[in-house]
ZADREN-367572 format. One record per residue (C-alpha): residue in three letters; x, z negated, y negated. Coordinates in steps of 0.02 Angstrom, whole numbers, padded with zeros to 5 digits, always signed. Layout:
BEGIN
AlaXZY/...
# end
This chain:
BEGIN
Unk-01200-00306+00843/Unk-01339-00257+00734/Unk-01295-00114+00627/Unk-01383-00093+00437/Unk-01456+00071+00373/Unk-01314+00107+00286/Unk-01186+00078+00410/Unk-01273+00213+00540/Unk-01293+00336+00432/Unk-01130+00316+00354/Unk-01072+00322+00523/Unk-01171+00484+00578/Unk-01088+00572+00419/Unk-00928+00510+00486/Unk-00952+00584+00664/Unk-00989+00748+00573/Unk-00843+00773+00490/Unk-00705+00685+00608/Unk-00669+00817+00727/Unk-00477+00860+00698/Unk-00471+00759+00553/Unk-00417+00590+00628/Unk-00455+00504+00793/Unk-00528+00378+00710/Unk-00587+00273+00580/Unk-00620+00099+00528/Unk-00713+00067+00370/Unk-00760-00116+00283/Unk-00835-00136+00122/Unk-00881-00288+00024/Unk-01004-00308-00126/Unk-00991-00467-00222/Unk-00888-00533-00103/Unk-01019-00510+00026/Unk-00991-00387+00195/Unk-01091-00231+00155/Unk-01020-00105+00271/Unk-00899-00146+00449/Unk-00899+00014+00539/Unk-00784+00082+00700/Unk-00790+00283+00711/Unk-00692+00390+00861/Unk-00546+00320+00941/Unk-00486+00146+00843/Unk-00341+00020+00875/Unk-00331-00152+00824/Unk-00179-00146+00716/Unk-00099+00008+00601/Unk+00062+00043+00521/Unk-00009-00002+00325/Unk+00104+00129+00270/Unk+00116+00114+00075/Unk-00010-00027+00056/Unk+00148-00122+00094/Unk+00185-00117-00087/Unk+00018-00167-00152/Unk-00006-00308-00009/Unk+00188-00366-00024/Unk+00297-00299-00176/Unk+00136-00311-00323/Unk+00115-00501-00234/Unk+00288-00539-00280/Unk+00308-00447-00436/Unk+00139-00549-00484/Unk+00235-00718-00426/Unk+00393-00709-00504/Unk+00295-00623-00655/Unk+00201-00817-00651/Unk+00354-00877-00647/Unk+00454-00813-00786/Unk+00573-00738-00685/Unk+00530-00571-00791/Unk+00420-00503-00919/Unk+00358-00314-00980/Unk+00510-00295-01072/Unk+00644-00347-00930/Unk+00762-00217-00897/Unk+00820-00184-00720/Unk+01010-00199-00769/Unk+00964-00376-00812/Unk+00921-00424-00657/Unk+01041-00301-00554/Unk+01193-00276-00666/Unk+01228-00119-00522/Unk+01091-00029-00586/Unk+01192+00094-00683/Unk+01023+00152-00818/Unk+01014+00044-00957/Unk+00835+00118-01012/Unk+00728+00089-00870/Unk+00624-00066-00855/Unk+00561-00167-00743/Unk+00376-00094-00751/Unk+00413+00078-00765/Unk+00482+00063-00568/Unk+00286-00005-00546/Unk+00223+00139-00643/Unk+00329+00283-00568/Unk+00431+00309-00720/Unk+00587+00263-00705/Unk+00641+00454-00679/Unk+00726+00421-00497/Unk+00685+00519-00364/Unk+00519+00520-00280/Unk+00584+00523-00093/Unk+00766+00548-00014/Unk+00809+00549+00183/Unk+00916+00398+00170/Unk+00889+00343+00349/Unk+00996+00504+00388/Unk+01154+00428+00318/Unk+01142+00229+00373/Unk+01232+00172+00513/Unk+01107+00130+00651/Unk+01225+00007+00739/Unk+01240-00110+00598/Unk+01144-00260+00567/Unk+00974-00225+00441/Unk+01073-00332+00292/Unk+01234-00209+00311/Unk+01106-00061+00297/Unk+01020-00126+00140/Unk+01198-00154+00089/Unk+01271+00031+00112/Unk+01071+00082+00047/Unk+01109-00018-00116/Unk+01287+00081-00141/Unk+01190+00234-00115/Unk+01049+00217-00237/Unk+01182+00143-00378/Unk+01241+00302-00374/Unk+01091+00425-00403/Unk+01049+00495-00562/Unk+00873+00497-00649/Unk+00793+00614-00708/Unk+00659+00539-00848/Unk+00488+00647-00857/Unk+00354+00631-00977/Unk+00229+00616-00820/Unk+00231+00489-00673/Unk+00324+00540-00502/Unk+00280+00421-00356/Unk+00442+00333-00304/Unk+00483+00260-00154/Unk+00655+00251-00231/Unk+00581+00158-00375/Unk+00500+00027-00251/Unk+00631+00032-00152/Unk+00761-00046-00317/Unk+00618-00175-00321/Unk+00635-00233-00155/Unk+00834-00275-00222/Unk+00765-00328-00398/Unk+00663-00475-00286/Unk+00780-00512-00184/Unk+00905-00560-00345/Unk+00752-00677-00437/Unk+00714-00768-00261/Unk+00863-00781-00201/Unk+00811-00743-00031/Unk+00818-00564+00088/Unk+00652-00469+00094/Unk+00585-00530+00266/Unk+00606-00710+00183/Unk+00534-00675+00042/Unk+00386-00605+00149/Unk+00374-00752+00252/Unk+00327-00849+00110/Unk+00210-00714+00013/Unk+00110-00706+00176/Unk+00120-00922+00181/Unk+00059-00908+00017/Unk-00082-00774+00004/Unk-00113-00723+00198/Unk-00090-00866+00296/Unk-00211-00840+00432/Unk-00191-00651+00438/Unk-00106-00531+00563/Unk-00022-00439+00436/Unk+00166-00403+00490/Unk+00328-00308+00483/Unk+00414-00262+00657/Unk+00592-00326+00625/Unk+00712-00236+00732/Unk+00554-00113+00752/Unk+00500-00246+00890/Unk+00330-00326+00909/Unk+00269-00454+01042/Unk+00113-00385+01030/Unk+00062-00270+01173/Unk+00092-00088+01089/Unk-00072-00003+01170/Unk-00148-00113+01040/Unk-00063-00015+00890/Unk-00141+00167+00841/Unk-00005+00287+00850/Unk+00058+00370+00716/Unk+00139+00543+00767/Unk+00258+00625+00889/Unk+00435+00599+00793/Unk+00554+00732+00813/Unk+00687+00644+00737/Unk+00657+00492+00861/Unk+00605+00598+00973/Unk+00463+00505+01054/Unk+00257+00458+01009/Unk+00280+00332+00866/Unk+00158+00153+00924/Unk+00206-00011+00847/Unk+00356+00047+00769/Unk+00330+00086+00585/Unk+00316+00281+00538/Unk+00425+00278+00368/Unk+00586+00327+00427/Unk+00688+00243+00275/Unk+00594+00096+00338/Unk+00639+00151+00523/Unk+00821+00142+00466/Unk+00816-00029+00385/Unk+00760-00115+00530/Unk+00576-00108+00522/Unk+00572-00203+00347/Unk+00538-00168+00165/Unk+00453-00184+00031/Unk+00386-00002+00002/Unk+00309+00027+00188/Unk+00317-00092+00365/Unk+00170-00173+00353/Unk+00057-00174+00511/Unk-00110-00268+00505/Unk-00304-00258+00565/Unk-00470-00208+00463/Unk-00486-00406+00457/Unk-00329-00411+00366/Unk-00347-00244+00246/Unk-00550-00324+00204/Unk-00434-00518+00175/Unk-00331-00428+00063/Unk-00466-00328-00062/Unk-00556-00505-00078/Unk-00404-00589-00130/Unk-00363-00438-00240/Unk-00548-00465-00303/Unk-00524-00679-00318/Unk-00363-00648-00441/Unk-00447-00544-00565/Unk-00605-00655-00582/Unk-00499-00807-00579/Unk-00566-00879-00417/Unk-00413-00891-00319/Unk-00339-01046-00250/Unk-00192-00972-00275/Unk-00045-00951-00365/Unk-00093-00814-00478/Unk-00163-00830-00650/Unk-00291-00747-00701/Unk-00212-00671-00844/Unk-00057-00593-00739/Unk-00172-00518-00621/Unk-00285-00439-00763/Unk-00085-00360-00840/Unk-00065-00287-00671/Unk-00230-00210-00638/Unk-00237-00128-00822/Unk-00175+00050-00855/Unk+00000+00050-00896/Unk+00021+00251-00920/Unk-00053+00337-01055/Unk-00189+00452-01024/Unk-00115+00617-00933/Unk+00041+00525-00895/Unk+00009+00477-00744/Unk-00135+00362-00679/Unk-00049+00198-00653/Unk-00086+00001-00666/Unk+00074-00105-00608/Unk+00107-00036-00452/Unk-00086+00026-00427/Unk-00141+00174-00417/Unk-00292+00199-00545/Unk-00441+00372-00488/Unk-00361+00512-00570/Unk-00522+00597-00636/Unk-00589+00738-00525/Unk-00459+00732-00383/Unk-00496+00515-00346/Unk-00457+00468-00170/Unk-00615+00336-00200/Unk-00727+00465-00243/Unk-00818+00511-00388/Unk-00921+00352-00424/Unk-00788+00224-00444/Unk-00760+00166-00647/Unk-00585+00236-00709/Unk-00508+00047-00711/Unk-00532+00027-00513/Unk-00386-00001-00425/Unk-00336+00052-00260/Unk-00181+00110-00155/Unk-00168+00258-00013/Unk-00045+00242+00127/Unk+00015+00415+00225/Unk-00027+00363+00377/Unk-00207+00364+00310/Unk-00237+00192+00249/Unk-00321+00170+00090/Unk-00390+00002-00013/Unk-00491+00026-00165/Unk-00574-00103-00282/Unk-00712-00047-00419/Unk-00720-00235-00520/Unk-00871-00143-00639/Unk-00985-00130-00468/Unk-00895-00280-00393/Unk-00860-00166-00222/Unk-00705-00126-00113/Unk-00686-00008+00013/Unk-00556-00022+00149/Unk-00511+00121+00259/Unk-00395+00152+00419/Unk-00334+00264+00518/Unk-00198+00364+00598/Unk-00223+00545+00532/Unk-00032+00578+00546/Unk-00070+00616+00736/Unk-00168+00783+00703/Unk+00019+00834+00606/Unk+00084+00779+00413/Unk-00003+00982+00368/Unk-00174+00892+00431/Unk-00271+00897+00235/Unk-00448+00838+00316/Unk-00429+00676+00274/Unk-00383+00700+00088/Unk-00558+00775+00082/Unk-00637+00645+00194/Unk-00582+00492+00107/Unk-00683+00532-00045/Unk-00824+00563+00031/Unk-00842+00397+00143/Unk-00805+00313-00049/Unk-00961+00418-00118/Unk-01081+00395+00036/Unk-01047+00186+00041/Unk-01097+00215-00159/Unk-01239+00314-00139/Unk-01310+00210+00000/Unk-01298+00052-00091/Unk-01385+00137-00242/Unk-01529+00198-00122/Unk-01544+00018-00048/Unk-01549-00063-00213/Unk-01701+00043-00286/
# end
């Protein structure tokens, strides 16, 4: 395959900076809809563990669905649609906008019973997260807590469990794709094809086609705040959907009008830098990079997996890899990222002169 200008010497600035960073990396970006950049640096798989794109790819799907469907508006509460949910205050979109006050993380997959079906977990997961506390703060706290109460809050307005409610998101919006969870954190697939993640202590083995979240671990493999697993194909399928919402091109069941409430800041300025459920660039410390406009929207996943869309240049950038093998301590790729976001910009700018 013929490569462009830009794609070998993003590539060569790749090469130079990769050693103990990551084993590899896959980068796609698309300009107008059009393939601009399809690059394979180091060591690459054909599928990764998605991480947190999950709830980007999956839960902000949904929550865009039943948000089409009236099934809840800005002003919903959670108790409305879980009467369990013990905090009267917190809304529906301040779980999207890491507000709610719950706790950013907690090592639930230390208390559920492994022997038990994935539905009993959820169950005894439920009992455990009716009882927390929150803890309301004037700034956002990422919350897989918060995503996780979503996962519940779907499962109520569709009436179905989450790997249901999957199977017909993915019908819907991916047919086509590879994107999948690992039920029973089993795949068909032959695992060599998976990039590893990292050598588990806890499991006590190389992580490969079983997903790396251990809350996800615990619930069988599927949820709606990590579990994904997909291809570059699928991440590069995903950004141009993303893209064919907000300019009202879709096929699809999305209005154009939902999809423009979800991708606009929903967190004042210095509260946090939050659409609904995306991530917005956080000024000066942006995992796109320095070039992308303030209302981009993008998501990172920890296994380093990031998707970014910039609608004023009309460009997304897709990224994956599987930095988590060079150890969780491993900051290279925090400092990489940006940079492959501000050399695809700066190349396109020189090629357009």
């Amino acid at each position: 395959m013929k490569h462009s200008v830009l794609e070998k010497t993003l590539t060569a600035q790749i090469e130079a900076r990769l050693r103990d960073v990551t084993p590899g990396v896959l980068v796609r970006a698309y300009q107008a809809g059009r393939l601009v950049c399809n690059i394979s640096v180091g060591e690459t798989y054909a599928y990764y563990d998605l991480a947190s794109l999950t709830k980007i790819i999956f839960t902000v799907q949904a929550m865009m669905l039943a948000f089409d469907e009236k099934k809840w508006t800005l002003d919903t509460r959670v108790q409305e649609i879980l009467p369990w949910f013990k905090h009267k205050q917190v809304l529906i979109q301040d779980l999207l906008t890491h507000s709610s006050g719950l706790p950013w993380w907690m090592p639930f997959y230390k208390e559920l019973d492994l022997t038990q079906g994935w539905q009993s977990r959820r169950e005894a997961l439920r009992v455990r997260i009716e009882n927390l506390g929150v803890e309301p703060q004037p700034v956002s706290v990422y919350s897989d807590v918060g995503f996780i109460v979503l996962g519940f809050i779907l499962e109520k307005m569709f009436e179905k469990n989450l790997l249901e409610i999957w199977n017909d998101i993915k019908l819907k919006f991916y047919n086509g794709t590879t994107l999948e969870f690992h039920p029973r954190n089993e795949t068909s697939h032959r695992l060599g094809l998976f990039a590893p993640t990292e050598e588990c202590p806890w499991r006590g083995k190389l992580i490969q086609g079983e997903v790396h979240d251990e809350n996800c671990w615990a619930l069988g493999g599927v949820s709606n705040h990590a579990g994904l697993f997909g291809s570059i194909d699928d991440l590069g399928w995903y950004s141009l959907l993303l893209r064919s919402q907000l300019m009202g091109i879709a096929k699809l069941q999305i209005k154009i009008k939902t999809a423009q409430i979800f991708a606009k800041r929903a967190r004042p300025n210095g509260m946090g830098d939050w659409a609904l459920g995306f991530m917005l660039p956080s000024p000066g410390a942006a995992s796109c990079g320095g070039y992308f406009a303030l209302n981009s929207i993008g998501h990172t996943g920890f296994t380093g997996t990031s998707v970014w869309y910039d609608p004023k240049a009309d460009l997304s950038v897709c990224i994956l890899s599987n930095r988590l093998v060079y150890g969780r301590e491993n900051k290279g790729f925090a400092q990489l990222r940006p940079d492959i976001h501000n050399w695809i910009v700066e190349a396109l700018k020189k090629s357009s002169m």
